[in-house]
N, C-alpha and C positions, 0 to 999 in steps of 0.2 A: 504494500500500500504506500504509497505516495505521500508525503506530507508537505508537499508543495499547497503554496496559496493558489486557489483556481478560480477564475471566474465564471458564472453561469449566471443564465436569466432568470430569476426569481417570480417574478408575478406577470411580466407583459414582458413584450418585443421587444420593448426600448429600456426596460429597467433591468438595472447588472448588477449583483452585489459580489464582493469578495467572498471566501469563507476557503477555512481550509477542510479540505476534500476526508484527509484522515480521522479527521475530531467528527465528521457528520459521518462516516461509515463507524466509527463504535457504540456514538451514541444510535445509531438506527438499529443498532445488532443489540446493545444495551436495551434499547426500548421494546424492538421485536418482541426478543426474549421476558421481559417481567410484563407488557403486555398482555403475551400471550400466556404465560403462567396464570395469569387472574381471572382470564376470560375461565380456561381451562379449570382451573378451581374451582371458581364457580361452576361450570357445567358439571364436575365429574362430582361434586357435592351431589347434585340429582341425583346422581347414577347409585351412589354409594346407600344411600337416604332413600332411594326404588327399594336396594334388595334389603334392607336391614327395619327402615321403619313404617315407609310411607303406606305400606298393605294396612296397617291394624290401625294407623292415623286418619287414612281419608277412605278406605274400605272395611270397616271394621265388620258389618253384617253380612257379607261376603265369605264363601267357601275359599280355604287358603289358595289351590289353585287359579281359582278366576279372579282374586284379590292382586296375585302376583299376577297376571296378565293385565287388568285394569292399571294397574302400577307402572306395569311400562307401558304402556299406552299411550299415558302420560307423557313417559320417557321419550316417546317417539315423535310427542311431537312436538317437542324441541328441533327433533330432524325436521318434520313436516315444514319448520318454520324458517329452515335453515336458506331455500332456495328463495324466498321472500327477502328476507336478509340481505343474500346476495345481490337482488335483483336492485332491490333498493339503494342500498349503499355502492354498489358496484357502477351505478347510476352517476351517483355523486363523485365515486372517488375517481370516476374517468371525466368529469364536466369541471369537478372546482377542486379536486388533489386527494392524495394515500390523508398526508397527517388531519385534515379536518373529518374524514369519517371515522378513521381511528379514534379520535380522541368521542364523537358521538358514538359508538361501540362500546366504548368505556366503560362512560356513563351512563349506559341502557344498560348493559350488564347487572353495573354495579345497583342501581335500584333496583330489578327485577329478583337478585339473587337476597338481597337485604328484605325484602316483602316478604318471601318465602320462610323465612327464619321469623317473620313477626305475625304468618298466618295462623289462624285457631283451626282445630282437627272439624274430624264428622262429628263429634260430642258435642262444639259447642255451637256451629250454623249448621251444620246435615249437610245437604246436597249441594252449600255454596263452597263450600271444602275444596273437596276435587273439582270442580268449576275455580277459583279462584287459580289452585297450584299449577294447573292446565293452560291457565291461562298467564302467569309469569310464566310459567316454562315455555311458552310460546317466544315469549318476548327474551327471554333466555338465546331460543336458537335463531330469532333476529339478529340479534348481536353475534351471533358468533358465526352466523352470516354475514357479515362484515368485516369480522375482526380476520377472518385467516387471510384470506387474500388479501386485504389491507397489512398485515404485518410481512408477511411474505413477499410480496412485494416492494415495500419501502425499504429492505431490510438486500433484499437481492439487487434493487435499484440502483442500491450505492454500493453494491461490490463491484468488482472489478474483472477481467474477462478472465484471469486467475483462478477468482475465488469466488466467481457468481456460485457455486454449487452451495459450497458452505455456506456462503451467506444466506440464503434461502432457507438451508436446513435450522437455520437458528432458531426461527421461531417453532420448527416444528418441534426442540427441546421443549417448550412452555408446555408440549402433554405430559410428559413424563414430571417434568417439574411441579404442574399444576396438581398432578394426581398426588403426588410425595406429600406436598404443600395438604391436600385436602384431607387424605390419609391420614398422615402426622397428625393437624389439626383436631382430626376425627376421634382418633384414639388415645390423645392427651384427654378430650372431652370427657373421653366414654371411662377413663381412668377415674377421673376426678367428680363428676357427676354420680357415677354407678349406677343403680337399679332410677335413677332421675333423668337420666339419659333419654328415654323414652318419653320425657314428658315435658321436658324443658331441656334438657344437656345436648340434644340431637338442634337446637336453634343456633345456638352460639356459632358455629362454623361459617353460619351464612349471616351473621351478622358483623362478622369480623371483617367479612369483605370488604366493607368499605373502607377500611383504614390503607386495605393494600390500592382501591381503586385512588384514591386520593394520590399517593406515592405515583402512582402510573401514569397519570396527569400532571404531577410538574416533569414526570422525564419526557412524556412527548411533547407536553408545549417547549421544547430545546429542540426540538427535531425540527430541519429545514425540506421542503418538498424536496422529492427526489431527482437527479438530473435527467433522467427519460421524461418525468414527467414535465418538467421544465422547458424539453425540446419538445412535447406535444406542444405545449401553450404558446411556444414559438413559433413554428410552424403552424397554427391554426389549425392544428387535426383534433378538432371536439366534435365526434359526431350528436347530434339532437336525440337521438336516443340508441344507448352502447349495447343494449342488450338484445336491442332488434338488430343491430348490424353484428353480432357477434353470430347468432341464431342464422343468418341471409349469408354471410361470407364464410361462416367458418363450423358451421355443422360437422363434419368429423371431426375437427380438433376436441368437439365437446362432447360426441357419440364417444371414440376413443380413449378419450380423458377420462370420461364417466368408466367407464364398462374396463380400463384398465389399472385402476385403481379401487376398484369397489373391493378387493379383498381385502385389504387391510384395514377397511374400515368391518367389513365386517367378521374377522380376526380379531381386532381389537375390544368390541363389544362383548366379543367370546370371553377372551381371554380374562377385560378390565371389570367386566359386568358380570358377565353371566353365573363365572363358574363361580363366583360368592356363592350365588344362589341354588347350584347345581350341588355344590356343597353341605349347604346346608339342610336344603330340602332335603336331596334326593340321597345323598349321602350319610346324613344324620352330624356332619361333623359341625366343630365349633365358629361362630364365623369370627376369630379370632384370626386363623390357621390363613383366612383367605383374605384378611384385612393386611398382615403381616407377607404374604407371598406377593401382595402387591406391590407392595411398596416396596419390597427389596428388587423384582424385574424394573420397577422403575426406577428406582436407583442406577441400574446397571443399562437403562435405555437412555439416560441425558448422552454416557459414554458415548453407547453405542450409535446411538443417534447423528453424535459430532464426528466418530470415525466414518460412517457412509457417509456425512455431507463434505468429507474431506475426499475422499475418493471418489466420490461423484466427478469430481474435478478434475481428477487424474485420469478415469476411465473415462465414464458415460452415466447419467444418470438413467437413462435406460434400460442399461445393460445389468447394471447394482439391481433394479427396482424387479426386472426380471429374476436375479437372482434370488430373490428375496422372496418371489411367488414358489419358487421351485423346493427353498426350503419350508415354506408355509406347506406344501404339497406333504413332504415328507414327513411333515411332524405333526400333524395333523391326527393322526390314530396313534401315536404313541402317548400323545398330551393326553387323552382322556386314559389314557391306562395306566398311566402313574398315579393319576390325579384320583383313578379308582382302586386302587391299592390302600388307600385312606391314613399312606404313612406323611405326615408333616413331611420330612426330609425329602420325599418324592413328590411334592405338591409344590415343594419349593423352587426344585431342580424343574419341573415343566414348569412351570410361571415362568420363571428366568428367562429358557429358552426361547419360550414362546415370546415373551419380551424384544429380546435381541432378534429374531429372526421381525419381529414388527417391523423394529427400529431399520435394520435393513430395506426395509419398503418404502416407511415415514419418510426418512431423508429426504430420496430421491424422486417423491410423491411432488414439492414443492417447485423445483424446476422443473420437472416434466411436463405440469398442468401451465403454471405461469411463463416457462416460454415458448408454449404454443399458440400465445396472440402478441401481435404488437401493439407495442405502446400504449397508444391510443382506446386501444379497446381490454389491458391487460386485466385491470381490475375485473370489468364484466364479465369477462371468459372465462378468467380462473374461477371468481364467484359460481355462476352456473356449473360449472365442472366439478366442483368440488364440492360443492353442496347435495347439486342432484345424485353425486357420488355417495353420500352421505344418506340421503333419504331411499336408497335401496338397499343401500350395506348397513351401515351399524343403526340406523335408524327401526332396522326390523330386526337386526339382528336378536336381540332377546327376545321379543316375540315371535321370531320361527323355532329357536333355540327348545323355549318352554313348548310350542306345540308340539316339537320332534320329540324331545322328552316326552312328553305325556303320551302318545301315539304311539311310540317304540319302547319307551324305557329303558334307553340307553344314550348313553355319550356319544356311542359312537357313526349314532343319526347326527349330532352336530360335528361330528368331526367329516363326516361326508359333506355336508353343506359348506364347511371353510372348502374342502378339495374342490367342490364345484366353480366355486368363485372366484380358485386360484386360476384354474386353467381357462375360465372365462378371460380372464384378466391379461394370460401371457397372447393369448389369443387377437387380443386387441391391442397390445403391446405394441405387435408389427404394424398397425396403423398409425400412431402416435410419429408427430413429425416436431421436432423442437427446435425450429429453424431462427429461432428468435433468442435463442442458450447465451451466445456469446454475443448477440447484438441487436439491437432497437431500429 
């Protein structure tokens, strides 16, 4: 990186400002990264709060199987909400710039996630319960329809033709972070509360969010638009609406985008969601065992995450994200057979792996999706891409999970469903063109 003083256009044709180039690519990597950490906390707060409380909080008169299926439902549709998100923000972030929808990303978050933690159960409104959580959770995957291609992008913007891969991969660490973060959090709570956990101790988590949203707003109000997006504004390339001309010009970049990354998101739902619950349901074990196995694959995903955004650069991030389906393939039936052996020490070792083979995917998910449109249209494209990616993979993911379980009575119906989605995915791999990797 460069720490030369450089000049670029900041808001119009005619206005120039200085700045040095080096100090705005760490803070953009800095920002990415605790951005997307908060976004991510807050969302994977849901997920955890799905398998542990939210069945007997806002389904209490409910048969425990259809309690946990109304529970993700819930969950899903935060995905459902994701491609609105996109649409919306992806709008704005290609018409008036990356850091002003970021920072409205934030801040919708950070409300949406803080309500949730001060709403009253089925006990004490009935039916407005799950109507109300249904309804943050909505506004939950608004924002994080926003947030990924906006960090992603700002964050890839200011790297350099070197280190576009890593840079990009940065923000995709805020999962693994956010999750540790919400974990952590989770289980200092559930320490310190105990048998109150259930009744007040399970709110704190999402109340604490806002202290980290407040933090995440003064580092991006430090952040300067990005230089691509800079030379749109320069050039005059605003089209009147981004997501019609992404939809008119570039239809495979967004079939393929979607259909070749859908495994890992929905891998990840398997993996970060499900098996809590696959655990303790169907298992009979402690959700201690699967609170703990999470948080240590993601501990070992920030790693592994930074190692493929590094080689992404060196090889292909293609070729990485490819590889990363193949091991998804292969580990797929052995995951559930550790994980049914009901020893700890073998519940630990598949999380982990399952982790790392994620993180192999995750990285290289970020350039592949964001430089298959230009400029101009970057936000909007990856937005839909990545969203709609999202509301077929881990958006259903727990709820085909539990109906394959229920149907079969085994793991090993879900471990068939990740193999179908890998091979979907390598499949559409070869259509994926990232002609826009090393240049705008």
């Amino acid at each position: 990186m460069s720490n030369n003083v450089e000049e670029r256009v900041l808001d119009t044709a005619n206005d120039t400002v200085h700045f040095d180039h080096s100090k705005q690519q760490k803070i953009a990597g800095i920002s990415s990264v605790f951005g997307s950490t908060i976004e991510w906390y807050d969302f994977f707060l849901y997920g955890t709060m799905a398998a542990i409380i939210f069945p007997q909080l806002f389904f209490p008169n409910q048969d425990p199987y259809v309690a946990t299926l109304l529970t993700f439902t819930t969950y899903a549709v935060g995905y459902v909400a994701r491609p609105i998100g996109g649409l919306v923000f992806g709008h704005y972030g290609d018409k008036i710039g990356r850091k002003t929808s970021l920072v409205a990303t934030l801040i919708l978050m950070g409300i949406a996630t803080l309500l949730i933690g001060l709403l009253p159960g089925y006990q004490q409104v009935g039916f407005w319960a799950p109507v109300l959580v249904s309804f943050l959770r909505f506004l939950q995957g608004v924002a994080v329809g926003g947030e990924w291609p906006g960090s992603v992008l700002i964050s890839m913007e200011w790297g350099t033709k070197k280190n576009r891969g890593f840079m990009a991969a940065l923000p995709q660490i805020g999962v693994p972070l956010g999750l540790i973060l919400g974990t952590g959090v989770t289980s200092l709570i559930i320490n310190i509360s105990g048998d109150s956990f259930q009744t007040w101790g399970w709110r704190l988590p999402f109340i604490l969010s806002m202290f980290l949203v407040i933090i995440g707003l003064v580092i991006r109000f430090k952040l300067m638009e990005t230089p691509s997006f800079q030379k749109v504004l320069k050039e005059k390339e605003l089209p009147k609406l981004p997501f019609v001309s992404v939809f008119k010009h570039y239809p495979k970049q967004v079939i393929s985008g979607v259909l070749s990354n859908v495994s890992s998101d929905v891998a990840f739902g398997v993996f970060a969601f499900y098996t809590a619950t696959y655990g303790i349901i169907h298992l009979g074990l402690d959700k201690s065992i699967f609170v703990y196995a999470t948080l240590a694959g993601a501990l070992v995903a920030v790693f592994a995450i930074a190692f493929s955004g590094y080689f992404s650069d060196k090889i292909s991030p293609k070729k990485i994200l490819g590889f990363g389906n193949i091991l998804l393939i292969l580990w797929a039936l052995p995951y559930f057979y550790l994980v049914n052996t009901k020893s700890t020490g073998l519940i630990f070792l598949a999380v982990i792996i399952a982790f790392v083979i994620h993180s192999i995917m995750w990285a290289p998910l970020a350039p592949v999706i964001a430089a298959s449109f230009p400029a101009h249209l970057r936000f909007s494209g990856a937005a839909i891409t990545y969203m709609f990616r999202g509301l077929i993979g881990g958006g259903v993911a727990p709820l085909v999970s539990t109906y394959l379980l229920n149907k079969f009575g085994s793991g090993y119906a879900i471990s068939g469903y990740i193999i179908l989605t890998a091979v979907i995915a390598l499949v559409a791999l070869k259509y994926v063109d990232i002609k826009y990797y090393k240049e705008d």
